[in-house]
C-alpha positions as CSV (number, residue, x, y, z in Angstrom):
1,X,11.5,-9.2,8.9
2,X,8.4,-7.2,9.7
3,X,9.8,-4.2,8.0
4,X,10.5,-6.0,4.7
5,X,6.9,-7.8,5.1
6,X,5.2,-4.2,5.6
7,X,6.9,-2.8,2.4
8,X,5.9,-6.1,0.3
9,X,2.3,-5.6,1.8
10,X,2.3,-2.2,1.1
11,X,3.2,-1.8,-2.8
12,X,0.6,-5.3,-2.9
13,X,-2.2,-3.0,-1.8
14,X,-0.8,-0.1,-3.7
15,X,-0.7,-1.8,-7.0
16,X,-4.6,-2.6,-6.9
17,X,-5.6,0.5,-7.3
18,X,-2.1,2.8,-9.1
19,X,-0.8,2.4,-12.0
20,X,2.4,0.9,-12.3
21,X,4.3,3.9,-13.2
22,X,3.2,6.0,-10.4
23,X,4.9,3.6,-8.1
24,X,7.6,2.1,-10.2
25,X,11.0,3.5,-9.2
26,X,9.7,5.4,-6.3
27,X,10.0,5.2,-2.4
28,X,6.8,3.9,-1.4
29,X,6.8,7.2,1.4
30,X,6.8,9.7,-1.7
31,X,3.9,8.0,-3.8
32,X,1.0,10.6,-3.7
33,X,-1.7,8.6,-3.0
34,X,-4.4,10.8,-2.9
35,X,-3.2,11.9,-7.2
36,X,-5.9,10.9,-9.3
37,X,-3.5,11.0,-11.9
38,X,-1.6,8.2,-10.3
39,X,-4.8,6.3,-10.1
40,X,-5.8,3.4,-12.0
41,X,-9.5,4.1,-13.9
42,X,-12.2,2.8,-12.0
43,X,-13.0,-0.5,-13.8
44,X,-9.2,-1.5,-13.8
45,X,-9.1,-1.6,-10.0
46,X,-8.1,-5.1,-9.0
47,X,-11.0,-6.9,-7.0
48,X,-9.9,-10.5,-7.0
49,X,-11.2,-12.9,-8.9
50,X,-14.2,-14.0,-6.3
51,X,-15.5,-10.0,-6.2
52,X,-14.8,-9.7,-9.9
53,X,-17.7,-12.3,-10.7
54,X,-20.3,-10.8,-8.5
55,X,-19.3,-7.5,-10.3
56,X,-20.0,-8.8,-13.7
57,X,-23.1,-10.1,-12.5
58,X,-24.1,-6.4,-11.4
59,X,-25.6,-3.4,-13.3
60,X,-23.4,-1.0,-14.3
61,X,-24.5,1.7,-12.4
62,X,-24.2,-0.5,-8.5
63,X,-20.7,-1.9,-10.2
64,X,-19.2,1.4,-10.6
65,X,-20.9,2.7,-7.0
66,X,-18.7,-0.4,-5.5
67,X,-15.7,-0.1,-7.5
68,X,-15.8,4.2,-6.1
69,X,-16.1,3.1,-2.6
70,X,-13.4,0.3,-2.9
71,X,-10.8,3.0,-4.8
72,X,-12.1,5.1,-1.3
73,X,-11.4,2.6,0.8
74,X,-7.8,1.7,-1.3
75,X,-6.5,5.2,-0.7
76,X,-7.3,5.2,3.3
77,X,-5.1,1.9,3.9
78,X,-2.3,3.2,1.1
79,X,-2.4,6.7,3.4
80,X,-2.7,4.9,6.5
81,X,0.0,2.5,5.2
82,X,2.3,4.9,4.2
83,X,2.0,6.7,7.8
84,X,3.1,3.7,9.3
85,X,6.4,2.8,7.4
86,X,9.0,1.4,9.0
87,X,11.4,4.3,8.8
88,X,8.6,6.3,10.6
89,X,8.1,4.0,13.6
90,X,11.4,4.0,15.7
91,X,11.1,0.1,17.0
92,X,10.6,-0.9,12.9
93,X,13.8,1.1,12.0
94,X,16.0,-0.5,14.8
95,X,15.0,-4.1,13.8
96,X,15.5,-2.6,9.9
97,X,19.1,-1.7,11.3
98,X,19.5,-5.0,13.1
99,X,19.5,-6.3,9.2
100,X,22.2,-5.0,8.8
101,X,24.1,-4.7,11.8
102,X,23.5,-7.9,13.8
103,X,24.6,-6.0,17.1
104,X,21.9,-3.9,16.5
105,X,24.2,-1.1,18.2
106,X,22.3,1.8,16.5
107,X,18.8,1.9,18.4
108,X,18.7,-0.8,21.6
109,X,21.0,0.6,24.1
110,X,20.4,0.2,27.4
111,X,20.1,3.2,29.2
């Protein structure tokens, strides 16, 4: 469960701050992050409703110093996200496996 939870969480945070067709269709490990051309434009990043009225009550120039350091900060948890995948972390893949093979014979033998 905590694989199919990661991947849910993961393309949640990635679509705050991509656009939709840089991850549409893809793995979520082959995304490139770090492309601005798979980045949203600044004011489209999504904030939340709560930050999103602070925002408009901001100048322009502190709004768009915010939204920078938010895309900043969206690309370090998609990147650190994306080193953490499931299929990278040998206890994730074994329960991912355990999905499908309720023995879980693949990964968990006892040595």
């Amino acid at each position: 469960m905590i694989h199919i939870l990661h991947d849910a969480m993961m393309e949640d945070t990635m679509t705050r701050f991509l656009k939709i067709e840089g991850i549409k269709d893809k793995k979520l490990h082959r995304i490139d992050i770090n492309d601005k051309e798979n980045h949203l434009p600044i004011k489209k990043i999504n904030t939340g409703a709560n930050v999103q009225a602070i925002l408009d009550q901001m100048n322009s120039e502190d709004r768009d110093s915010f939204l920078v350091r938010l895309q900043g900060a969206y690309i370090k948890a998609g990147v650190y996200m994306q080193n953490k995948l499931p299929m990278k972390n040998k206890f994730l893949k074994c329960l991912s496996l355990s999905a499908i093979d309720p023995g879980g014979h693949h990964c968990l033998q006892v040595q």
